[in-house]
C-alpha positions as CSV (number, residue, x, y, z in Angstrom):
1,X,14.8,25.0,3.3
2,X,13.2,23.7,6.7
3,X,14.9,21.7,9.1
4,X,14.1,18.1,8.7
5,X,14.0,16.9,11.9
6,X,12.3,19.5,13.0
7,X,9.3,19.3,10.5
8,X,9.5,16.1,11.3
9,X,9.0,16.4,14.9
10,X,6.1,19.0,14.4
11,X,4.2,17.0,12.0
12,X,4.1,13.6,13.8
13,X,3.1,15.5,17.2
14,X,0.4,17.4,15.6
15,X,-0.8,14.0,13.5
16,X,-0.8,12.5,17.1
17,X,-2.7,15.3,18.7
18,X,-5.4,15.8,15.8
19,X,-6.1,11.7,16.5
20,X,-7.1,12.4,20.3
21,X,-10.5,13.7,18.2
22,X,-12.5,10.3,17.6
23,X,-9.9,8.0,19.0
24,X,-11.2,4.4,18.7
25,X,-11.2,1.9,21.6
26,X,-10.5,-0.6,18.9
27,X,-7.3,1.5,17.8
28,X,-7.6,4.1,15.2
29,X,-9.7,6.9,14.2
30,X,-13.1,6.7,13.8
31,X,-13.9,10.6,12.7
32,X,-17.2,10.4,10.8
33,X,-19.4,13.6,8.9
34,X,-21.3,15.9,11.3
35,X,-20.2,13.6,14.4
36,X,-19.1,15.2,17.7
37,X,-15.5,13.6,17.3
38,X,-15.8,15.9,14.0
39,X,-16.9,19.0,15.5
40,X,-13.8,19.0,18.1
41,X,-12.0,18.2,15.3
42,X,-12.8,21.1,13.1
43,X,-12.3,23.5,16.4
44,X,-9.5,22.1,17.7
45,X,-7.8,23.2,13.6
46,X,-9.6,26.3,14.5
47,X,-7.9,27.3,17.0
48,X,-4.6,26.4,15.9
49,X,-5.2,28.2,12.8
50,X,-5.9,31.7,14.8
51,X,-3.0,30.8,17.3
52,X,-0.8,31.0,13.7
53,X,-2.5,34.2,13.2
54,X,-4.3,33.2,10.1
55,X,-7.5,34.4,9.1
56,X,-10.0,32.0,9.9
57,X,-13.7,30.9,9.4
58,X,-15.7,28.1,8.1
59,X,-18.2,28.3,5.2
60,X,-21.9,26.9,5.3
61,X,-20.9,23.4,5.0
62,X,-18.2,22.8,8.0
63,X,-15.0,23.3,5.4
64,X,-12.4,25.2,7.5
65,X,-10.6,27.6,5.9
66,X,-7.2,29.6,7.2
67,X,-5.7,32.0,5.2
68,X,-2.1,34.0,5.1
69,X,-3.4,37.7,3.4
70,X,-1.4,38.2,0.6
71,X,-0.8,41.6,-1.3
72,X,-3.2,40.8,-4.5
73,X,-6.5,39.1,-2.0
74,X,-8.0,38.6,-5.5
75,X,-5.9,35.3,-6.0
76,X,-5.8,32.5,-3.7
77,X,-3.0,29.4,-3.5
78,X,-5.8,26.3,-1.8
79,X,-3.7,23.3,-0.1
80,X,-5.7,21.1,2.7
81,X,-7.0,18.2,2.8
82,X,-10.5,15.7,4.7
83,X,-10.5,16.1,8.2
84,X,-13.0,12.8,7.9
85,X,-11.9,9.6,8.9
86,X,-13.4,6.0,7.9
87,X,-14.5,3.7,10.6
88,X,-11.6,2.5,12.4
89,X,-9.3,4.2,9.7
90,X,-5.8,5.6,10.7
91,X,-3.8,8.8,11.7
92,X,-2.5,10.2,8.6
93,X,-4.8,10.0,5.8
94,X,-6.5,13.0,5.4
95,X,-5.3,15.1,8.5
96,X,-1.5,14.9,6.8
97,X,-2.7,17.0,4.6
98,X,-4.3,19.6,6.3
99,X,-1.3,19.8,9.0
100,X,1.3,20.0,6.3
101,X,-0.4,22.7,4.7
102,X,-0.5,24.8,8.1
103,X,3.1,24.2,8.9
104,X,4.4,25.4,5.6
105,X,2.1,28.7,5.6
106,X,3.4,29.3,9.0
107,X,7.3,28.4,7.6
108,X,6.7,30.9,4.6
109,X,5.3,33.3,6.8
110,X,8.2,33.2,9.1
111,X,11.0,33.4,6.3
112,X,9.3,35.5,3.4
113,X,7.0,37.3,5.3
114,X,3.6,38.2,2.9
115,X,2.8,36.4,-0.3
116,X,1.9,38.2,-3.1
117,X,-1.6,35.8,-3.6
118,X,-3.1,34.7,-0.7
119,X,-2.0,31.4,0.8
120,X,-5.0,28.9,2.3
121,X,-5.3,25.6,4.4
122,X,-8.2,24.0,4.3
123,X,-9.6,21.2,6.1
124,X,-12.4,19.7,4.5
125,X,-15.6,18.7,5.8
126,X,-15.6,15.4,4.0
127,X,-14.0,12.5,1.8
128,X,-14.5,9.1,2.7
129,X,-18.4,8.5,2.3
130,X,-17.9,6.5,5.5
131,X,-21.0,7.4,7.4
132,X,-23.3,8.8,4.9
133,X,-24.1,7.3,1.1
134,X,-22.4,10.6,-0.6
135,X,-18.7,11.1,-1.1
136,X,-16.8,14.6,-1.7
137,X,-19.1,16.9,0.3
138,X,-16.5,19.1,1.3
139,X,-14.9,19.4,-2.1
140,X,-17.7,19.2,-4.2
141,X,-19.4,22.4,-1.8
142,X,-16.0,24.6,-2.6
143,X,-16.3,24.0,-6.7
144,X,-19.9,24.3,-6.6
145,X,-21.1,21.0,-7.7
146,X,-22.5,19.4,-4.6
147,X,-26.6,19.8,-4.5
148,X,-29.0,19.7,-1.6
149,X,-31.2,17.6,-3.2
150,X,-28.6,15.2,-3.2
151,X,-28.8,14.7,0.1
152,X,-31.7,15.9,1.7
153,X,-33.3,12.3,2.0
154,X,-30.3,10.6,3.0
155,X,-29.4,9.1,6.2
156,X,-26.4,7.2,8.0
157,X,-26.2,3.7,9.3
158,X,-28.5,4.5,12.3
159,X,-31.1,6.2,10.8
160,X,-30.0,9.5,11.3
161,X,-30.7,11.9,8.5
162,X,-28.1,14.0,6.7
163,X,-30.1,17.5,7.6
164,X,-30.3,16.6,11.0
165,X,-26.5,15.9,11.6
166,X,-25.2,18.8,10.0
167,X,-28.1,21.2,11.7
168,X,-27.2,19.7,15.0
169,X,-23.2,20.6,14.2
170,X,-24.0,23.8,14.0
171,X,-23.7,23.8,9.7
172,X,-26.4,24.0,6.6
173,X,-26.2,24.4,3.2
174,X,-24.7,26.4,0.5
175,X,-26.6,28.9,-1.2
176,X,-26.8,27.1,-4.4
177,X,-27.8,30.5,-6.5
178,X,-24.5,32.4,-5.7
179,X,-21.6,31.4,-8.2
180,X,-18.6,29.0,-6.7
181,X,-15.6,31.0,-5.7
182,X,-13.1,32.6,-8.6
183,X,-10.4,33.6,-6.5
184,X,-8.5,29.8,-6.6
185,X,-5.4,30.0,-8.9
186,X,-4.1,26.5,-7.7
187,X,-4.7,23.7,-5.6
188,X,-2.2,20.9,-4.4
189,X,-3.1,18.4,-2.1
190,X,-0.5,16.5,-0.1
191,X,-1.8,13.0,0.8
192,X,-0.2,9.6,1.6
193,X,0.4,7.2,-1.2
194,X,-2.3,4.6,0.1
195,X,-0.1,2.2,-2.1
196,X,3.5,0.7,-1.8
197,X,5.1,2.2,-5.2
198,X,6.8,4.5,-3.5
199,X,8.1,2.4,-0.8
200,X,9.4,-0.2,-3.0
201,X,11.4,2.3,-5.1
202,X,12.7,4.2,-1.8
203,X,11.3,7.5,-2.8
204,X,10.2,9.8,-0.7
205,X,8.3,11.8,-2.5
206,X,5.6,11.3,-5.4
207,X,4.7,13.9,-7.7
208,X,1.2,12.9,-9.4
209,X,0.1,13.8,-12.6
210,X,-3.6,11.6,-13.1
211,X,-6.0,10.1,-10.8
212,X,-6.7,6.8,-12.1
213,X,-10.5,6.6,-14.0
214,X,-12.5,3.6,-12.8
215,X,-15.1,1.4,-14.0
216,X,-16.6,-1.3,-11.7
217,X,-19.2,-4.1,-12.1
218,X,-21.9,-6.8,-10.6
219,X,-21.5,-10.0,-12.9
220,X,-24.2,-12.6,-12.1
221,X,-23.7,-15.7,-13.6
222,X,-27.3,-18.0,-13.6
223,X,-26.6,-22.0,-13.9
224,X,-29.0,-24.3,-12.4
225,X,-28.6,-25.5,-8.7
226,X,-28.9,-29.6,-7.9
227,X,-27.7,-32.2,-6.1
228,X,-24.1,-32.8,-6.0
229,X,-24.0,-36.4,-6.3
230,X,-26.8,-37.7,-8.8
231,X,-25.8,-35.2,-10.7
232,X,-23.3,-36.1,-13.2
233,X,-20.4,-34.0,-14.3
234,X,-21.4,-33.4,-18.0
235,X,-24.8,-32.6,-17.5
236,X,-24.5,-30.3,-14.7
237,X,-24.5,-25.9,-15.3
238,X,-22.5,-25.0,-12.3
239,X,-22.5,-21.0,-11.8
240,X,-19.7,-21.4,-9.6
241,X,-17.3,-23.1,-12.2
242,X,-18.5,-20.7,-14.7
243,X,-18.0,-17.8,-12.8
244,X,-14.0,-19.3,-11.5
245,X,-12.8,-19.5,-15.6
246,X,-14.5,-15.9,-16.1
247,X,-12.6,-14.8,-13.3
248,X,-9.4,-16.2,-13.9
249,X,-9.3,-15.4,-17.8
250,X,-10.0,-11.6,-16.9
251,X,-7.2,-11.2,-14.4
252,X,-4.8,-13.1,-16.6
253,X,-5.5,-10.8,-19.5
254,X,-4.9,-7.9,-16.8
255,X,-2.4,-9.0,-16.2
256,X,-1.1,-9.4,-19.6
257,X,-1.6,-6.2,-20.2
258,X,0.5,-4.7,-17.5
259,X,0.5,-1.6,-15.7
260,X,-1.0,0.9,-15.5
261,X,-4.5,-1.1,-15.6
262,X,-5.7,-2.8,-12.7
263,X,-8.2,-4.7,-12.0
264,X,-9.7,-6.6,-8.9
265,X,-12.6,-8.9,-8.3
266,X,-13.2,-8.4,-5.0
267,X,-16.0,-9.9,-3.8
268,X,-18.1,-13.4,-4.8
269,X,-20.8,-14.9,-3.6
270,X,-22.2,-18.4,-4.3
271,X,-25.8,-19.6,-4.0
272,X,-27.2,-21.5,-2.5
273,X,-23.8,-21.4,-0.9
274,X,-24.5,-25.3,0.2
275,X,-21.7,-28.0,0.4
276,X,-23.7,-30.6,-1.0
277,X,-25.5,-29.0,-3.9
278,X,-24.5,-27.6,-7.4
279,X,-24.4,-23.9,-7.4
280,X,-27.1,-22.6,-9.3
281,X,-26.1,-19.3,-9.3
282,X,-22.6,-16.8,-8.7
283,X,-22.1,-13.1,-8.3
284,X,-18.9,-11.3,-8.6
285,X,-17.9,-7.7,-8.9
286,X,-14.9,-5.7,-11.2
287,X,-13.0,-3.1,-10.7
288,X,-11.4,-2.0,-13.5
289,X,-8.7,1.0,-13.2
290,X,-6.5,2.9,-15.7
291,X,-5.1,6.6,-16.7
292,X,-6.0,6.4,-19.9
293,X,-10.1,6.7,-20.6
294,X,-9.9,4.6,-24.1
295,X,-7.7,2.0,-22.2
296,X,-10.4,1.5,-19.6
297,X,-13.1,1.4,-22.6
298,X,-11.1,-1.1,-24.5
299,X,-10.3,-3.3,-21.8
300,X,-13.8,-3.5,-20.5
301,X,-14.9,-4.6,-23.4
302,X,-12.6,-7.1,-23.9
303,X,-13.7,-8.9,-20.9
304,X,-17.2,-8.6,-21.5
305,X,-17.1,-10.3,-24.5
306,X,-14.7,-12.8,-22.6
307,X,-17.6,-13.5,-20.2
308,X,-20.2,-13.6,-22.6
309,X,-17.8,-16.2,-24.3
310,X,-17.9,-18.1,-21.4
311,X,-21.0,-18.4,-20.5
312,X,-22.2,-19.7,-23.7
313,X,-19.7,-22.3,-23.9
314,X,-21.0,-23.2,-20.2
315,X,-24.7,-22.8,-21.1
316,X,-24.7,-20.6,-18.5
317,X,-27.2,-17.2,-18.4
318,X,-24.9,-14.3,-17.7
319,X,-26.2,-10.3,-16.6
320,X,-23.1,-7.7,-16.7
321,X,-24.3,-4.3,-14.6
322,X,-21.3,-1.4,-15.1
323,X,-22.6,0.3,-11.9
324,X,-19.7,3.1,-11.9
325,X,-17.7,5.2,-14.8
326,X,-15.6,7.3,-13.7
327,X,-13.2,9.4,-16.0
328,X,-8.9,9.7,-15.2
329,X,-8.4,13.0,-13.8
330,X,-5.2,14.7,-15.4
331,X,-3.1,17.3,-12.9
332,X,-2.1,20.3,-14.1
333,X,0.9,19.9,-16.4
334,X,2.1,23.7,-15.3
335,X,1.5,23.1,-11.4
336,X,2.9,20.1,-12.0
337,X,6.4,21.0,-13.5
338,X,6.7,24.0,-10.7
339,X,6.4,20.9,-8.4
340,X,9.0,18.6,-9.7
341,X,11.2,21.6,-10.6
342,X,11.3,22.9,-6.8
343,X,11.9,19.1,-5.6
344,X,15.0,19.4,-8.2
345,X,15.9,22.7,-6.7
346,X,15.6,21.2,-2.9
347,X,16.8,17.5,-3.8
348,X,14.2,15.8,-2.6
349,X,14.2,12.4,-3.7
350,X,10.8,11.9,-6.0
351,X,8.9,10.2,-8.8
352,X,6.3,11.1,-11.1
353,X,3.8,8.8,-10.7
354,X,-0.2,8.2,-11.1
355,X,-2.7,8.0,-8.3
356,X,-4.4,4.8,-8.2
357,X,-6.7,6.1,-5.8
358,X,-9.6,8.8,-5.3
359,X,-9.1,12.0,-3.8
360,X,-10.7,15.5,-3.5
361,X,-8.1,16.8,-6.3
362,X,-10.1,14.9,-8.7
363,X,-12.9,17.3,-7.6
364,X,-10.8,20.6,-7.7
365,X,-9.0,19.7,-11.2
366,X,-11.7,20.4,-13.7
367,X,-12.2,23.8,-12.5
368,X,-8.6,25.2,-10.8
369,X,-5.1,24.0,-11.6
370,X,-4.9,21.2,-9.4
371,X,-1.8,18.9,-8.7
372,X,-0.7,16.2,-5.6
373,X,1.9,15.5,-3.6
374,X,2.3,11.9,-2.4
375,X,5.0,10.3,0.6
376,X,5.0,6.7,1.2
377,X,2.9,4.5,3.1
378,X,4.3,1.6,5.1
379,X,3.6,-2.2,3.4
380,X,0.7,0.2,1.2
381,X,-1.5,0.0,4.3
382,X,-4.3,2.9,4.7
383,X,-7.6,2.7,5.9
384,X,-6.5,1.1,8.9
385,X,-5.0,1.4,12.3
386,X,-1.3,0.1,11.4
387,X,-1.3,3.2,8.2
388,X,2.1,4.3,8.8
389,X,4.7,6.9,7.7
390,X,8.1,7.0,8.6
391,X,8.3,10.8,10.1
392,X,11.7,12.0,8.1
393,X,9.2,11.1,5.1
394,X,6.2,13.3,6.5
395,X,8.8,16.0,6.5
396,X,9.5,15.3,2.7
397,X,6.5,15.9,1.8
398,X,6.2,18.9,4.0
399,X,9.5,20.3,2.3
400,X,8.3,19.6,-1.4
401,X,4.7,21.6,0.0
402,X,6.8,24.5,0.6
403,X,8.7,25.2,-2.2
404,X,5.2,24.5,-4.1
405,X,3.3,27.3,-2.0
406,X,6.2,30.0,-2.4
407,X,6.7,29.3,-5.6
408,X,2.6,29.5,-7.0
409,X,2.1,32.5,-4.5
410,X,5.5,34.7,-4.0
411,X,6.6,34.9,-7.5
């Protein structure tokens, strides 16, 4: 197997490197869709990937594609990852991916010479949704799914339309009448955890087998706004008070139920948001997340009826809007096991786990044999300048990539 503190070395350099593309004067990376910082980006991996003697080119969209030939160049073996950042995001999320797929191709190819499938990195166009209103455009363009329509009247936060970035980068769109590509046997991702599972268990590794279904919500809870002090208590029909026993008897009974359901209510507002006046209304969202679709079902309608419940006994009027349903996304229970089984074989120190998280496997999974890798992520941080990952884990995850490409594409 590699040497640890070599991989270790190499993937924290070229992590640091790869960040030079959109560096933010606030810290961070701020790498958006179709933005110059993403163009360098996308040749800088370019360039790399030809100085590794890969075969390289990009497809309509901007996805970047190297490949190691193998003997059968019917079958392909996908790893990669986003090359996309958000705004003010970190180093690792994303680009860890696509550089730990390069450095094990380039490992196998040094030690076992040519695969019998071909082995590919690819580092994909987009993720994040950070600078336009669409998510998965990389992904979604490799399976097929993605749609022009879908985007041909969007535009980013400055007015600039969708067409018009990815014309001036030099991209346009797939040809929507020729089939998706049959040639992908498997794909694994390698990602940071994004979460602090992993960290708190000291695990290096994480092998994932589902991406978490979600459901999320826009409660608005409709009292009657007055004033705060010849109002008494018993005749009043606060939203806000309302709204506070919803949201603390839904979280309880998440809580109650225990993992692997989440659920978060992240964001309230109160109107007319006045010290001195009764609210007369209060809007909160849900975010609901689980492995299991029937648990997410269930549960949802639990709390709905809980809120309903509520707001009745309040006197309260009470609109509940599911704005997003999103179905679990089960891995591959074969790419899987050849996973955990090589991080036996290699001892890596790993646990099966679920990702709480979205990522473009979920994309891949319903049409090729998909599975992830995870490593930790210091205090769960991501999305942010401080993401961290101790580099001896970074080389984990490298290692566990490695025995997953050479077993899916040499045997």
């Amino acid at each position: 197997m590699a040497d640890q503190k070599m991989l270790a070395k190499e993937t924290i350099e070229k992590l640091e490197w790869l960040s030079q593309f959109g560096k933010d004067p606030e810290g961070g990376v701020t790498r958006l869709l179709y933005s110059k910082e993403w163009v360098q980006a996308q040749h800088a991996l370019k360039e790399w990937m030809e100085n590794e003697g890969l075969d390289v080119h990009f497809d309509e969209v901007g996805n970047l594609f190297g490949t190691l030939k193998g003997k059968n160049t019917d079958e392909t073996i996908l790893t990669g990852s986003h090359v996309d950042s958000v705004k003010n995001g970190g180093i690792y999320d994303g680009p860890y991916g696509i550089v730990a797929g390069i450095l094990a191709i380039n490992y196998l190819n040094e030690k076992y010479g040519e695969p019998l499938r071909n082995i590919e990195v690819v580092s994909m166009a987009e993720e994040e949704g950070s600078r336009f209103p669409y998510t998965f455009w990389g992904s979604k363009n490799i399976v097929g799914t993605a749609k022009r329509s879908e985007v041909e009247q969007i535009t980013d936060f400055k007015g600039v339309p969708f067409v018009e970035a990815m014309k001036e980068s030099g991209f346009g769109f797939r040809d929507e009448s020729k089939e998706p590509r049959n040639d992908l046997k498997a794909f694994v991702e390698v990602h940071i955890e994004q979460g602090s599972v992993l960290e708190t268990e000291h695990k290096s590794v994480g092998v994932v087998t589902s991406i978490v279904g979600q459901r999320r919500f826009t409660v608005e809870v409709t009292g009657e706004a007055n004033h705060a002090g010849t109002t008494p208590m018993g005749y009043r029909k606060d939203a806000v008070y309302a709204a506070s026993q919803m949201v603390f008897d839904l979280i309880s009974m998440a809580r109650k139920a225990g993992d692997p359901l989440v659920t978060t209510v992240g964001k309230i507002e109160a109107q007319p948001n006045i010290v001195n006046v009764v609210p007369g209304k209060a809007i909160f969202t849900i975010d609901v997340r689980h492995t299991d679709k029937d648990a997410i079902v269930s549960f949802t309608e639990e709390i709905t009826a809980k809120i309903n419940e509520i707001s009745k006994e309040h006197g309260v009027e009470t609109t509940i809007n599911m704005w997003m349903d999103a179905d679990p996304v089960p891995m591959d229970p074969k790419v899987v096991g050849i996973i955990e089984q090589k991080c036996k074989e290699n001892g890596l120190n790993y646990k099966v786990m679920h990702s709480g998280a979205g990522h473009d496997s979920q994309i891949f999974a319903p049409f090729v044999p998909t599975a992830m890798l995870f490593v930790p992520s210091l205090k769960g941080i991501s999305h942010n300048p401080a993401e961290y990952t101790a580099p001896e884990d970074l080389a984990e995850g490298v290692k566990a990539l490695i025995g997953a490409l050479y077993e899916l594409a040499y045997k």
